[in-house]
N, C-alpha and C positions, 0 to 999 in steps of 0.2 A: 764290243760291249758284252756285259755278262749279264743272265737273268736268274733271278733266285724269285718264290714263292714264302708267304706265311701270312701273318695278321697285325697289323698295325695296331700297335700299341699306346704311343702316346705320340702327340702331336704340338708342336709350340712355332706358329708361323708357319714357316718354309720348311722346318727341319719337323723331322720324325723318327722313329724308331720299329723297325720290324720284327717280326720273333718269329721265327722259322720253326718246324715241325723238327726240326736235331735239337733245339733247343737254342740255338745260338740266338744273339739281339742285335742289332747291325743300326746303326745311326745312317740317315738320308740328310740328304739337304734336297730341295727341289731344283732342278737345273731351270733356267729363264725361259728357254724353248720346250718344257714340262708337255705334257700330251694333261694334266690338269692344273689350275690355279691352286695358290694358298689356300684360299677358303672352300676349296671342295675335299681336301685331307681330312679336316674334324667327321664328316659324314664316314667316313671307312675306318673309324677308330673301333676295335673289337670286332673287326668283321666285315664283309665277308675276305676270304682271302683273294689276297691279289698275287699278280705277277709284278714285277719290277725290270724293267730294262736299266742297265745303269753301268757307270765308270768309274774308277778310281782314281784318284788326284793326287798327283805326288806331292808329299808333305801333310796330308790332311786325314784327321782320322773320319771325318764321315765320307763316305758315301756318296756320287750324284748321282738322282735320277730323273732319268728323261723320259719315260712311259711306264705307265701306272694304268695296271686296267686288272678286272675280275680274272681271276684263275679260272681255267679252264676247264673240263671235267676230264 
């Protein structure tokens, strides 16, 4: 699994969008076994930045990720 850092952007359900300090936007889906639920995303929308533990899916352009927790200093 790979981890990347930035600030969540927008949020609709399960799925979200990250924006990383290079600039880049990255589409998520939350995986089932998520480290948080749907409804705890809206709260980390604009901040603060997180980490993301997460996989790629062949065939799929989002994203899944499995832990979601505050960047660390």
């Amino acid at each position: 699994m790979a981890r990347i850092s930035g600030i969540i952007s927008v949020v609709q359900e399960s799925r979200f969008r990250l924006s990383t300090g290079d600039g880049r936007s990255i589409i998520f889906t939350l995986a089932g076994d998520a480290t948080l639920e749907p409804q705890d995303l809206q709260s980390l929308v604009s901040g603060p930045e997180v980490e993301i533990i997460f996989s790629a899916q062949s065939g799929r352009k989002a994203m899944t990720a499995h832990c979601i927790r505050e960047a660390g200093p």
